[in-house]
N, C-alpha and C positions, 0 to 999 in steps of 0.2 A: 504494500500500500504506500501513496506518498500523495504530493499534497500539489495542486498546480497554482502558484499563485499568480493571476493577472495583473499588473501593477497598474498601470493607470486605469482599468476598473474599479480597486481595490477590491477585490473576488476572489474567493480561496474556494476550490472546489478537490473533493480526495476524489482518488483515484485507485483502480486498481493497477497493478502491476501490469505494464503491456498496453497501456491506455493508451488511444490514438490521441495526440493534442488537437488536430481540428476538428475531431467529432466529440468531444468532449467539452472544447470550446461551443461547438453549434448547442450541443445538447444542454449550458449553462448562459444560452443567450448573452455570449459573447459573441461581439463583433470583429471579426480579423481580418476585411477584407475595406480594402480603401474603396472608393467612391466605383470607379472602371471594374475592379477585380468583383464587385457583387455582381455586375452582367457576363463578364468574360469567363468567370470561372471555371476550371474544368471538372468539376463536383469530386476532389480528391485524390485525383489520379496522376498527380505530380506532373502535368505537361504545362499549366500554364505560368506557375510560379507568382501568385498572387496572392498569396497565402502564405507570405514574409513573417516571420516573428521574430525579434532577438531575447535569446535568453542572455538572465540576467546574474542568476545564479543555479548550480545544479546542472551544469550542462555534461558532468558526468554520469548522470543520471538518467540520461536520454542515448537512445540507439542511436547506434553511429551515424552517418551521412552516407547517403545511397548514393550512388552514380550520378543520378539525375539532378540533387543538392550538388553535389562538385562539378556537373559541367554548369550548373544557375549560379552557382555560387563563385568564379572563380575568383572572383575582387572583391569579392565579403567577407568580411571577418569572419572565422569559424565559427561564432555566437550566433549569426544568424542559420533560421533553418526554415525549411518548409512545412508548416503544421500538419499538410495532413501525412507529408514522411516521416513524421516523427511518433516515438514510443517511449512512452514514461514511465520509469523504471526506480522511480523515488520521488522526492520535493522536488522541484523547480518554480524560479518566478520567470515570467514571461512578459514582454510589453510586447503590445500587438503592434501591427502598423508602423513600425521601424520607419 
């Protein structure tokens, strides 16, 4: 079990071990998608990339970065990730919308 906290929502929601972060997020009426990315999105399937979060702390705590994060990601800091590639695996805090 671990703890996902939202920071600029202030929203703490637990989790189980293995927890997707953006269905978790959807399922706690968190908002993770900027203005564009609510039309464009590809409902989870890691193609669009619009679904940025940076963690803030606990990012050991999260599954590693899939392929698809390292070619989206290659000028981002390691802290940023794509919510719905991501698995939470303990605490972490999140800011959405990086």
């Amino acid at each position: 079990m671990g703890n996902i906290k939202f920071v600029k929502e202030n929203k703490e929601v637990v989790v189980a071990d293995g927890a997707n972060l953006r269905l978790k997020a959807m399922q706690n009426d968190i908002d993770i998608y900027k203005f564009i990315g609510k039309m464009t999105n590809c409902g989870g399937n890691g193609q669009c990339g619009t679904c940025v979060v940076e963690i803030v702390e606990g990012l050991e705590n999260l599954s590693p970065r899939t392929d698809v994060e390292n070619c989206k990601f290659k000028k981002k800091p390691e802290n940023y990730r794509l919510a719905c590639q991501t698995l939470v695996n303990g605490s972490v805090s999140v800011v959405t919308k990086p």
